[in-house]
ROSE-4610 file (N, C-alpha, C; in Angstrom, 1 decimal, always signed):
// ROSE-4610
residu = [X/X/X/X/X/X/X/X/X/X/X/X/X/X/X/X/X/X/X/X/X/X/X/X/X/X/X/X/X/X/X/X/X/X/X/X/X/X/X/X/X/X/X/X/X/X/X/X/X/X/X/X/X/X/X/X/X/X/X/X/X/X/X/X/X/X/X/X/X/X/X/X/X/X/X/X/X/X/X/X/X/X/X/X/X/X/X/X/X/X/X/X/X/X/X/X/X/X/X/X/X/X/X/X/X/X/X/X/X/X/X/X/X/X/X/X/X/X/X/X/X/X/X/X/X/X/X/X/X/X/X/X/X/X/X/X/X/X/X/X/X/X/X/X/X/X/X/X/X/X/X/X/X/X/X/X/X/X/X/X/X/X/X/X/X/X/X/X/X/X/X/X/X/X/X/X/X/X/X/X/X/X/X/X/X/X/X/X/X/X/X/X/X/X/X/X/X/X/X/X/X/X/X/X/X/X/X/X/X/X/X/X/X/X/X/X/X/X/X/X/X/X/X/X/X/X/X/X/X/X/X]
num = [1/1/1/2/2/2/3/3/3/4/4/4/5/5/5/6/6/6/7/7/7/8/8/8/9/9/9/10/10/10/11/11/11/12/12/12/13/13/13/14/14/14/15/15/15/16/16/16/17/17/17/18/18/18/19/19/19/20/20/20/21/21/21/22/22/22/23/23/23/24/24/24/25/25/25/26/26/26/27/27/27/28/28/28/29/29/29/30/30/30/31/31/31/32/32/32/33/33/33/34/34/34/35/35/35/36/36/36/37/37/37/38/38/38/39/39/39/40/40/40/41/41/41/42/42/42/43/43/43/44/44/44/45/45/45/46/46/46/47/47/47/48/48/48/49/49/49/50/50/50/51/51/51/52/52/52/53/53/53/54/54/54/55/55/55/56/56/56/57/57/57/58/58/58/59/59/59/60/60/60/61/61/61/62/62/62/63/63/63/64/64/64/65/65/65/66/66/66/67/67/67/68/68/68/69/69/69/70/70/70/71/71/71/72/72/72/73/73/73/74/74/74/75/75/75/76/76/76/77/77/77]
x = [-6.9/-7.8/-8.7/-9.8/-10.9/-10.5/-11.5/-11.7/-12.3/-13.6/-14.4/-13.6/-12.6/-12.0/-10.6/-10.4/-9.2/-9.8/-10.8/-12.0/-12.4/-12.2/-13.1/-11.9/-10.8/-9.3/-9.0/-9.0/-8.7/-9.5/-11.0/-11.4/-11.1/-11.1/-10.5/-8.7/-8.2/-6.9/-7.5/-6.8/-7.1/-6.7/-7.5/-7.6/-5.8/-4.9/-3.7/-3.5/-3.3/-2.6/-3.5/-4.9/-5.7/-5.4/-4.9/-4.6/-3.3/-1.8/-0.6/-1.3/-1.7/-2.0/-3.0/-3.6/-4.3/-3.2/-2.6/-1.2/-0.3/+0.0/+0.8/+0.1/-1.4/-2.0/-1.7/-2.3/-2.2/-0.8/-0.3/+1.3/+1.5/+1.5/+1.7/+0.6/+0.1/-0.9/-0.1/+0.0/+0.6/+0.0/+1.3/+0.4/-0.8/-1.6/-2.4/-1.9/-2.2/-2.0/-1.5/-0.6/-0.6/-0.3/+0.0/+0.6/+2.0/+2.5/+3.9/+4.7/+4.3/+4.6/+4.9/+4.2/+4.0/+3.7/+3.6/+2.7/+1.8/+0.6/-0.9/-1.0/-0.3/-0.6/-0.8/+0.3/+1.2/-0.3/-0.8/-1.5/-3.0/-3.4/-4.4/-4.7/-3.3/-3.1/-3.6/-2.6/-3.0/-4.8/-5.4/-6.7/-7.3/-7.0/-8.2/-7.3/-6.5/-6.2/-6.8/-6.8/-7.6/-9.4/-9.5/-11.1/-11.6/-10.4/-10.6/-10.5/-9.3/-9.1/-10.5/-10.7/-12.0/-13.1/-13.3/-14.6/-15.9/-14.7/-16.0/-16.3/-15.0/-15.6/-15.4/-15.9/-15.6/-15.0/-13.8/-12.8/-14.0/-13.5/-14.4/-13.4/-14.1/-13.9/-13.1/-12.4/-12.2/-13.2/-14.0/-15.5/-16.4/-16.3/-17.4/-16.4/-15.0/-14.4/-15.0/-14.6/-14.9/-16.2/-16.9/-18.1/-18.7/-18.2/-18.3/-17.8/-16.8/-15.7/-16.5/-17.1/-18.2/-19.6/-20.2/-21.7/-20.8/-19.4/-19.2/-19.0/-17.8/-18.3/-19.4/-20.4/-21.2/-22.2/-21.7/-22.3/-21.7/-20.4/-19.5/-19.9/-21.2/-21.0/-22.2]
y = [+12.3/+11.7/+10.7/+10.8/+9.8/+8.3/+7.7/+5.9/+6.1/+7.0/+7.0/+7.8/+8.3/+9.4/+7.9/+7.2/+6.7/+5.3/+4.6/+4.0/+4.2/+5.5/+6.5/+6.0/+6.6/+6.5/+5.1/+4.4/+3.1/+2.2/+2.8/+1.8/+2.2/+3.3/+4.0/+3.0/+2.6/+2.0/+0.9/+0.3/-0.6/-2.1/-3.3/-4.1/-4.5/-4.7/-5.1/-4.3/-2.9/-2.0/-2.6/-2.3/-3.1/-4.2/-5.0/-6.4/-6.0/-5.5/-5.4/-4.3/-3.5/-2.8/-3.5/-4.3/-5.1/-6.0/-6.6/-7.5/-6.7/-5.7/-4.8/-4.5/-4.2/-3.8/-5.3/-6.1/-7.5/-7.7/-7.6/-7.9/-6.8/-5.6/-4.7/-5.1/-6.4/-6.5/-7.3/-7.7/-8.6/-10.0/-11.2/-12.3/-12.9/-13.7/-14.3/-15.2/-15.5/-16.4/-17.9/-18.6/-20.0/-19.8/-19.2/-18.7/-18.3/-18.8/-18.8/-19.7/-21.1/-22.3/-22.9/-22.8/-23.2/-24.1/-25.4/-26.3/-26.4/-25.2/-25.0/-25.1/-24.5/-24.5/-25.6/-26.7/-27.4/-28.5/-28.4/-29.5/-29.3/-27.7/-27.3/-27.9/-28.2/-28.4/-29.5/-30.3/-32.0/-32.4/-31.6/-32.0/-31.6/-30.4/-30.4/-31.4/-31.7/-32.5/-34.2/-34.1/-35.2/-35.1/-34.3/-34.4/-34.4/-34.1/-34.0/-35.5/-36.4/-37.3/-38.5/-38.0/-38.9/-38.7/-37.4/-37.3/-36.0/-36.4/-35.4/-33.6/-33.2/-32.2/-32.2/-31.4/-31.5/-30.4/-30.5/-29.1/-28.1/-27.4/-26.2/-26.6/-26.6/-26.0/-24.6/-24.3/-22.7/-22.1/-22.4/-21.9/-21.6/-22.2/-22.5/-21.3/-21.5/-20.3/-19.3/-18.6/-17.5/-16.9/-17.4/-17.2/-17.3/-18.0/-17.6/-16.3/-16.1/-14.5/-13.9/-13.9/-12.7/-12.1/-13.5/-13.2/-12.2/-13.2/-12.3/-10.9/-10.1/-9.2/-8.2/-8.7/-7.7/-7.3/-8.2/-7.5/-6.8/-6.3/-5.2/-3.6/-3.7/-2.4/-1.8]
z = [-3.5/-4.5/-3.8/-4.2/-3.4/-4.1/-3.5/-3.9/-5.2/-5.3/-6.5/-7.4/-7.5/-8.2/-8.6/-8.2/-8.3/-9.0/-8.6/-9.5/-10.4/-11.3/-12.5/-13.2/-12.6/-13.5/-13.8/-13.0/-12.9/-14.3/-14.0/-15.2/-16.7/-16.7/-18.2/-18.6/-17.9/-18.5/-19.2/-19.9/-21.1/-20.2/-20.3/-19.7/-18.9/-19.7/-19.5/-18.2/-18.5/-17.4/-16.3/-16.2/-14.8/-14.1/-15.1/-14.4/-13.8/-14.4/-13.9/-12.5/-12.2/-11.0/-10.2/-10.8/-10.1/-8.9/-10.2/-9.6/-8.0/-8.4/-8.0/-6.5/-6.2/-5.1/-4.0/-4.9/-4.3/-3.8/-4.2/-3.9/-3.0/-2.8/-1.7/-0.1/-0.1/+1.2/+1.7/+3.3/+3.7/+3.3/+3.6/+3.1/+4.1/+4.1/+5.0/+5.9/+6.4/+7.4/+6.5/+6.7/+5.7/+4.5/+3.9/+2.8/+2.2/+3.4/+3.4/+3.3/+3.3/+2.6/+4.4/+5.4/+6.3/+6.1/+7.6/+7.5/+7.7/+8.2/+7.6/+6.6/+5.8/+4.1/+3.2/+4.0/+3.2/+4.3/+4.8/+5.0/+4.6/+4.9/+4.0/+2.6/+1.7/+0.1/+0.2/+1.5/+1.5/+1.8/+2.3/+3.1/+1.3/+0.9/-0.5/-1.6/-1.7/-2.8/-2.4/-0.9/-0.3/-1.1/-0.7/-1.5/-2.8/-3.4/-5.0/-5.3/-4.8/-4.9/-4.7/-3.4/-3.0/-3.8/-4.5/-4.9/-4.2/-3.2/-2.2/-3.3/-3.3/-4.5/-6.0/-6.8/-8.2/-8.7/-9.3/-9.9/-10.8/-10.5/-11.9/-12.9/-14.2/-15.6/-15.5/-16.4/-16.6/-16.8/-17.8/-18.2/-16.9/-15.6/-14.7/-14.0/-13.2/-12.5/-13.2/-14.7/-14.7/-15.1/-15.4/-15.2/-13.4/-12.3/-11.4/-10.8/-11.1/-11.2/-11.5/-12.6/-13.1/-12.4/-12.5/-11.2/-9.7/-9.6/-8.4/-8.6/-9.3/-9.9/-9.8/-10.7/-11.5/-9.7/-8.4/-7.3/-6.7/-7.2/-6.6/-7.6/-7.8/-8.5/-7.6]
């Protein structure tokens, strides 16, 4: 079965099923580097909770993430 053939099928399931196979691919990748509750991770967490704290950045909204999700998105087609 191709990518475009397995994409055709894929978007036809009803949002739920997408997300649980969504889940499911994600979970079959290895993890990344730091993601394993290493001390990259665990100091990575510390350096951004550092910035939020400071100011230096500003949290998104839910409203702003997913509407950023979306613009992203709609350039994957």
């Amino acid at each position: 079965m191709s990518m475009a053939e397995i994409q055709a099928a894929v978007s036809s399931l009803p949002e739920n099923e997408r997300g649980s196979l969504a889940a499911r691919l994600l979970d079959s990748l290895p993890a990344h580097r730091g993601e394993d509750g290493t001390v990259d991770s665990l100091a990575e967490a510390a350096r951004r909770r550092d910035e939020l704290d400071s100011g230096a950045v500003r949290p998104l909204t839910a409203d702003e993430l997913w509407a950023s999700i979306g613009r992203e998105r709609a350039t994957w087609r």
